[in-house]
C-alpha positions in Angstrom: 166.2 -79.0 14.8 164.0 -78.5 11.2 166.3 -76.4 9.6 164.9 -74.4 5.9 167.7 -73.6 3.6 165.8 -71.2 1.5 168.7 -71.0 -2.0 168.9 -72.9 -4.4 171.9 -75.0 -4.3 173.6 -77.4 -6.5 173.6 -80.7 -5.6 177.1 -81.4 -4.5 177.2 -78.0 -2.0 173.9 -79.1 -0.9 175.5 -82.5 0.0 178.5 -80.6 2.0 175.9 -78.6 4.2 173.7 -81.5 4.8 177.4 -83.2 6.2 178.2 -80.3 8.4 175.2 -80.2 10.4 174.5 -81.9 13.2 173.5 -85.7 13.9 169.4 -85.7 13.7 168.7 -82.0 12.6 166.4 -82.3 9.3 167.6 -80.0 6.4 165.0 -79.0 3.7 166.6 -77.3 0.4 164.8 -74.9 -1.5 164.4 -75.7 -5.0 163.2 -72.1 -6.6 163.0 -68.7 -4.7 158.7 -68.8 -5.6 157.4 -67.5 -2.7 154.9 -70.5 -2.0 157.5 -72.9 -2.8 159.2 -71.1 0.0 156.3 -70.8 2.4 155.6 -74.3 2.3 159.5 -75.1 2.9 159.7 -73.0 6.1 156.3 -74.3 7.5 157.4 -76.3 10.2 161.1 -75.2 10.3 162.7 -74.2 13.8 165.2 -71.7 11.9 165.6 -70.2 8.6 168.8 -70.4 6.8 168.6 -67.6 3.4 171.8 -66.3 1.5 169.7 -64.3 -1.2 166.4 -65.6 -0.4 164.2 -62.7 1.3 162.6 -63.1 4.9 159.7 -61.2 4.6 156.5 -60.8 7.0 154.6 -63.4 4.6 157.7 -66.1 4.9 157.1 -65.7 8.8 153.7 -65.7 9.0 153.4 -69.2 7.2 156.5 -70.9 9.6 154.7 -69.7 13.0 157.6 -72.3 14.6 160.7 -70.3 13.6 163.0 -69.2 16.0 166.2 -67.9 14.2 166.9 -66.8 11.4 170.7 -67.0 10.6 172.1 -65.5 7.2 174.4 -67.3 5.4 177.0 -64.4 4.8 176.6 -60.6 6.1 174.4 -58.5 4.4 170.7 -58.5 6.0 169.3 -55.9 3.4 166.8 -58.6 2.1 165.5 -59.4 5.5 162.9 -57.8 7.6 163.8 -56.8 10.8 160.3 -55.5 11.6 159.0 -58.3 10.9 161.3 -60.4 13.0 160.9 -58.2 16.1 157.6 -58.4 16.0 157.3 -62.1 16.3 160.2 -62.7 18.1 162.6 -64.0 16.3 166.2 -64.1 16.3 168.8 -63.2 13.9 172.1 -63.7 13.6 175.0 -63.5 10.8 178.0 -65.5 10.1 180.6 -63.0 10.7 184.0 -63.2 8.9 182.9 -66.6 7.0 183.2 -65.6 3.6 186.0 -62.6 3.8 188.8 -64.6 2.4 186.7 -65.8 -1.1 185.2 -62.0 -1.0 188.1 -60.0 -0.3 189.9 -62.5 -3.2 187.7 -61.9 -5.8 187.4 -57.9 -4.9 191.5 -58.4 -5.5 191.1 -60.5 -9.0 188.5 -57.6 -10.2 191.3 -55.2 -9.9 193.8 -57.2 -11.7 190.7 -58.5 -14.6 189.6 -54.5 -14.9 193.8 -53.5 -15.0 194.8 -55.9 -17.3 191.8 -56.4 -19.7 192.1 -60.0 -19.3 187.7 -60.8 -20.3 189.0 -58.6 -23.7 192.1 -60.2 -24.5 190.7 -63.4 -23.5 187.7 -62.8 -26.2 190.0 -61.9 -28.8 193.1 -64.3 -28.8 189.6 -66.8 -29.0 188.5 -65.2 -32.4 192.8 -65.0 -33.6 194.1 -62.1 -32.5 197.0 -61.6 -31.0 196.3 -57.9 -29.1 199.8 -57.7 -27.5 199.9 -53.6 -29.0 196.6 -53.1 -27.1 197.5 -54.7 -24.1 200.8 -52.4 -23.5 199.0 -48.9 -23.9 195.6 -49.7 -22.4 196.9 -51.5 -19.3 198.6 -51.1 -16.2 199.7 -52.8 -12.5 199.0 -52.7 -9.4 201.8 -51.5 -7.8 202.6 -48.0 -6.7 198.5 -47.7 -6.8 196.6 -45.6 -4.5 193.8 -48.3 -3.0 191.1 -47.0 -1.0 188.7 -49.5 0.6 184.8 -48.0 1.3 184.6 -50.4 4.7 187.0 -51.5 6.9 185.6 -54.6 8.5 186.2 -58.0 7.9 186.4 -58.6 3.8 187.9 -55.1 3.8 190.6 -55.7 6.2 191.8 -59.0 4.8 191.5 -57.2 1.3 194.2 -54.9 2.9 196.2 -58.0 4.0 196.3 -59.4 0.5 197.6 -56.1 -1.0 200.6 -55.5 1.1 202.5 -58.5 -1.2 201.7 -55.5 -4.3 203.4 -52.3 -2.2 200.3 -49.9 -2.7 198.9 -47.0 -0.7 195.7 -48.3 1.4 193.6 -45.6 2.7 190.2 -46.4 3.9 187.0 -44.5 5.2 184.9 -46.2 7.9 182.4 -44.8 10.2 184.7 -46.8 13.0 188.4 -46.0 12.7 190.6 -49.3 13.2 192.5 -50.1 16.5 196.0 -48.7 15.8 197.5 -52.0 15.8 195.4 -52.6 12.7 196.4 -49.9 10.6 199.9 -50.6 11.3 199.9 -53.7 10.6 197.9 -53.6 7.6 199.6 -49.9 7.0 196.3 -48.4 6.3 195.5 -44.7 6.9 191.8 -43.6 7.9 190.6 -40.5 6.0 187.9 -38.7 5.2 185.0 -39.6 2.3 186.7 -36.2 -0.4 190.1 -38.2 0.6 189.1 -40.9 -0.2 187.6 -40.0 -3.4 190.2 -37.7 -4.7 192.9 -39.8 -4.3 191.9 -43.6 -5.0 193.3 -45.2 -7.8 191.2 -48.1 -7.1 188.2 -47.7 -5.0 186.9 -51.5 -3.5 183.2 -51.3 -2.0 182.7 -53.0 1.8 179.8 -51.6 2.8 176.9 -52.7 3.9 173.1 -51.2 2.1 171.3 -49.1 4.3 169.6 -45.8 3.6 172.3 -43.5 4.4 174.4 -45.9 2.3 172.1 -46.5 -1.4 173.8 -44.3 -3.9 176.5 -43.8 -2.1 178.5 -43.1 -5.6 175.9 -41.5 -7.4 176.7 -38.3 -10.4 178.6 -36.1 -7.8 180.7 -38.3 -5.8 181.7 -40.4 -8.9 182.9 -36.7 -10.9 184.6 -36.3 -7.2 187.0 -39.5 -8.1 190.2 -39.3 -8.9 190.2 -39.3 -13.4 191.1 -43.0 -14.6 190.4 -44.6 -11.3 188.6 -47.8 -11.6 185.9 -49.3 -9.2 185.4 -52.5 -7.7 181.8 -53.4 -5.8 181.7 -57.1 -4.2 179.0 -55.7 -1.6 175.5 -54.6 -2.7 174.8 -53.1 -6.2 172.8 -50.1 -4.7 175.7 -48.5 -3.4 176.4 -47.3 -6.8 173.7 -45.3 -8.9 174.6 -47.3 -11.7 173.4 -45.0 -14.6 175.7 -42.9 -13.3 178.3 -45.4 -13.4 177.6 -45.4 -17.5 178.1 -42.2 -17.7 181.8 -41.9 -15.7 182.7 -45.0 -18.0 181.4 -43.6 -21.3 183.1 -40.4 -21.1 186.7 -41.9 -19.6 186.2 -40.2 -16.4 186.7 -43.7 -15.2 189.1 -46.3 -16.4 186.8 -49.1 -15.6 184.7 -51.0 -12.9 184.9 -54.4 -11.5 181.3 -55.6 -10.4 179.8 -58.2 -8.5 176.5 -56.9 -7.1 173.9 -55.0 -9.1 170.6 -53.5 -8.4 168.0 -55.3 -8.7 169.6 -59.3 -9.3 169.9 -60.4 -12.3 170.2 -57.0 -14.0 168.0 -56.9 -17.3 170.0 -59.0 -20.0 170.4 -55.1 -22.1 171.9 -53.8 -19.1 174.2 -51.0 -20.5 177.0 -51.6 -18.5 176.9 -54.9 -20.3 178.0 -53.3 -23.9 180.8 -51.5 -21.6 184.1 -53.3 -22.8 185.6 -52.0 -19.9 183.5 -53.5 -16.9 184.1 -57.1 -15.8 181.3 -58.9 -14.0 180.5 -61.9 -12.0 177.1 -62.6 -10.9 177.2 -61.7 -7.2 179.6 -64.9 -6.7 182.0 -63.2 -4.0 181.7 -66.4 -1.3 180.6 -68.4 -4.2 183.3 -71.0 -3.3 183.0 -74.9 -3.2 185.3 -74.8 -0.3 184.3 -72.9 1.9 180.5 -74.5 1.6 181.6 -76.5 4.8 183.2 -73.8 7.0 179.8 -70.9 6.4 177.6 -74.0 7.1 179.4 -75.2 10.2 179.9 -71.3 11.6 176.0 -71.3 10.9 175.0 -74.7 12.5 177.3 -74.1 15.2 175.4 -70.7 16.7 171.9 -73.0 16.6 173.5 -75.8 18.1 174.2 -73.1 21.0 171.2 -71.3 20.8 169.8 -75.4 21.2 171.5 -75.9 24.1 170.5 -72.9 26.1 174.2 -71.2 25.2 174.7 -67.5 23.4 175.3 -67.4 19.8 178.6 -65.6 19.1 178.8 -62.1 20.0 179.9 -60.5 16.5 177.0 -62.6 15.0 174.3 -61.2 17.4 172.0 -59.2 15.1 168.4 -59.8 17.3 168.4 -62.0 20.1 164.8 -64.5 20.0 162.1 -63.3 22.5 158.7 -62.2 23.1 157.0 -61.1 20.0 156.8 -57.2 20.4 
């Protein structure tokens, strides 16, 4: 198995996935995301492995020999499905492998944006000691109203890590949860306006789609409840995010916790970058040394099946591999 790992990777994680796959399979590492260097990487490749890289009809129409394409992580936005169908090739995800370092980070956003911590941080470094500003501008988790957009994996385990805070979780998903999940996780389904109107904190676990982009745009972000804060770990075009400015700069909203932006990188004079209170983090949510191994094996492990004549995992099935169509 010729196996094309199209992102750039540090050296050490690119040493962990190299361990986890297979005896014999041949890994090739992408050095940039230049679309030739990236064509001439997948040329003879059996499957494509991309995290952020983009599968596009030019990708597979310079690796004629790919057979799968399996994302490291969920989100499939920056991968043509077209294009796969129409020369037959598979696609898969890795369900569930990065919900623990997501759903984390979504919960240390909250608690950064709450407590001010990239402010106070800044200023206890240039001698200040902002104890006075901490105790009026912050506030705790606790007692809080959370409402999770998404109620799959990472948004489920986000639940899970909250209960240890005794908040309210209400969540709005196209699928309702079994009713063992909710009470376990003591999470109410309601509608979107519910949702909206009554979220202290509002945590993003959605995937981008078209009935999705600008899902919080000037109307539904006036429909949130006033000094709410937000926290996006998913895709940045969820949120209109001149909008966003505009909720921040006039206090509708406390603050935002963001991970994901649109486009990646956002321009370096990126307004909500003069915002005090937005904290960011460059779309880093499964960014974890160790989990490197585990997302690697889940991946390696569905090709090693599809190798053997076996079916990949069922909640990892996006496209099965066939005639080109």
């Amino acid at each position: 198995m010729k196996v094309a790992c199209l992102d750039v990777w540090a050296d050490p994680v690119r040493r962990e996935v190299q361990r986890a796959a297979p005896t014999g399979w041949q890994l090739r590492f992408a050095q940039s995301y230049e679309a030739a260097h990236q064509q001439a990487l997948a040329a003879d490749a059996d499957a494509l492995l991309p995290g952020f890289a983009r599968v596009d009809e030019a990708l597979l129409a310079a690796a004629p020999g790919v057979r799968w394409v399996h994302k490291w992580g969920i989100g499939i936005d920056a991968i043509d499905l077209a294009a796969l169908r129409r020369r037959g090739v598979g696609l898969a995800i890795t369900s569930g492998a990065n919900s623990q370092p997501v759903a984390e980070l979504a919960l240390a956003l909250m608690l950064a944006v709450y407590r001010r911590i990239p402010y106070v941080n800044r200023a206890m470094r240039q001698g200040l000691w902002p104890t006075p500003q901490m105790r009026e501008s912050c506030f705790q988790i606790q007692g809080k109203t959370v409402g999770l957009y998404g109620f799959g994996q990472i948004g489920r385990r986000l639940a899970q890590l909250l209960r240890g805070f005794e908040v309210e979780i209400v969540y709005h998903d196209l699928q309702g949860a079994p009713a063992r999940v909710e009470a376990e996780l003591r999470a109410r389904r309601v509608g979107l306006d519910e949702l909206l109107s009554t979220s202290d904190i509002l945590s993003l676990h959605a995937p981008l789609t078209e009935a999705t982009r600008h899902l919080l745009n000037a109307r539904t972000l006036a429909a949130m409840k006033p000094g709410a804060i937000l926290v996006n770990t998913s895709r940045g075009g969820l949120i209109d995010e001149a909008a966003l400015c505009a909720a921040l700069q006039s206090g509708h909203l406390r603050g935002a916790g963001l991970d994901a932006f649109d486009p990646e990188p956002p321009a370096p004079d990126h307004p909500l970058f003069a915002l005090d209170q937005v904290v960011l983090t460059p779309h880093a949510g499964g960014g974890v040394f160790d989990n490197v191994a585990h997302v690697a094996r889940h991946a390696f492990g569905n090709l090693a099946r599809w190798q053997r004549g076996e079916a990949v995992l069922a909640p990892d099935l996006i496209l099965a591999p066939g005639a080109a169509v």
